[in-house]
N, C-alpha and C positions, 0 to 999 in steps of 0.2 A: 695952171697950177701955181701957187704961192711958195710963198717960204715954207709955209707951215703946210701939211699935205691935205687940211683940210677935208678928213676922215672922221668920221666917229668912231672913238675908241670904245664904248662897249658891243660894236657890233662886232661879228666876224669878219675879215674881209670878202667874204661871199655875200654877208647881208647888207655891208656896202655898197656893194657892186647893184645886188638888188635894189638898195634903198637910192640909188642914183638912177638905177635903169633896168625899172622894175618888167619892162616886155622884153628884153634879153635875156632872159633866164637860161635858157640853151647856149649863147656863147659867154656866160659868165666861167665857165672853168675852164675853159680856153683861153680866155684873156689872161685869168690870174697864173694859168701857166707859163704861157706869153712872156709875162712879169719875173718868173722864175720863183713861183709862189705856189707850185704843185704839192700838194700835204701839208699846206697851212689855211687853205679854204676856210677852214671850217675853228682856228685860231683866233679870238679874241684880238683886236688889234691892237689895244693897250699890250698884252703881252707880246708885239713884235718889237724887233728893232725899228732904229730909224729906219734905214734904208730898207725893209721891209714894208713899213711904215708908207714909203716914198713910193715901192712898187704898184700899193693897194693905191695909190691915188693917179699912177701910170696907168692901173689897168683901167681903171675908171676915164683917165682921157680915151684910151684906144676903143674904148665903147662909144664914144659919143662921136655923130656924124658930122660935127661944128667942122665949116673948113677952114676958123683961124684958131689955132692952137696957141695961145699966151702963155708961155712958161717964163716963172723966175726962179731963176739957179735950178735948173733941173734934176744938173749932175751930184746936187747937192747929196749926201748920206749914200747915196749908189757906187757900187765896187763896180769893176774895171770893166767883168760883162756887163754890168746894167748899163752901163754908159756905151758900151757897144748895140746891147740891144735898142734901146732908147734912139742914138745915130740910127738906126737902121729903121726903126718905125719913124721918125720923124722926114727920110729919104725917101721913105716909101708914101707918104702923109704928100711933100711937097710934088713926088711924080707922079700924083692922082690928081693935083689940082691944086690942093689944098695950102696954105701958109703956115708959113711958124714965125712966131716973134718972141725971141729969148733974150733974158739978161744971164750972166753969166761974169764969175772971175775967173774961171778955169777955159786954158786954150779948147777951141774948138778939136775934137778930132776928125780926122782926114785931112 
């Protein structure tokens, strides 16, 4: 994930989620809950905020099976849960196997 959330904004973030990872369709409203995006499924993502904006491009990593995760500024537009949640699927990401490689100017937490 980039600076930029690299999202389409006239889709919903659901048809995102489909338009990234179209045989996922059953854990697509799991993830965007995940995300803390439960009753914007189905919301335009031009009409979200950034950090909504940021979570539709979160839930779209936590779909995908890549075990190296490359984020820039992640914690970027994300409030104080999102950056809890996010630490904690990244914890859970690196105790399955998998990598993360982050830039960041905000202290890590933990």
């Amino acid at each position: 994930i980039g600076h930029q959330p690299g999202i389409k904004s006239r889709l919903t973030a659901r048809e995102n989620l489909h338009f990234f990872h179209p045989g996922d369709g059953a854990r697509l409203p799991e993830a965007l809950a995940q995300a803390g995006l439960a009753g914007f499924e189905d919301v335009p993502v031009a009409r979200l905020s950034a950090g909504q904006q940021r979570r539709v491009a979160l839930a779209r990593l936590w779909l995908t099976r890549a075990a190296l995760w490359v984020l820039d500024e992640p914690f970027t537009a994300i409030d104080v849960n999102g950056v809890a949640r996010l630490t904690r699927r990244m914890a859970a990401h690196t105790a399955q196997g998998g990598m993360v490689i982050l830039t960041t100017h905000q202290p890590l937490p933990g």
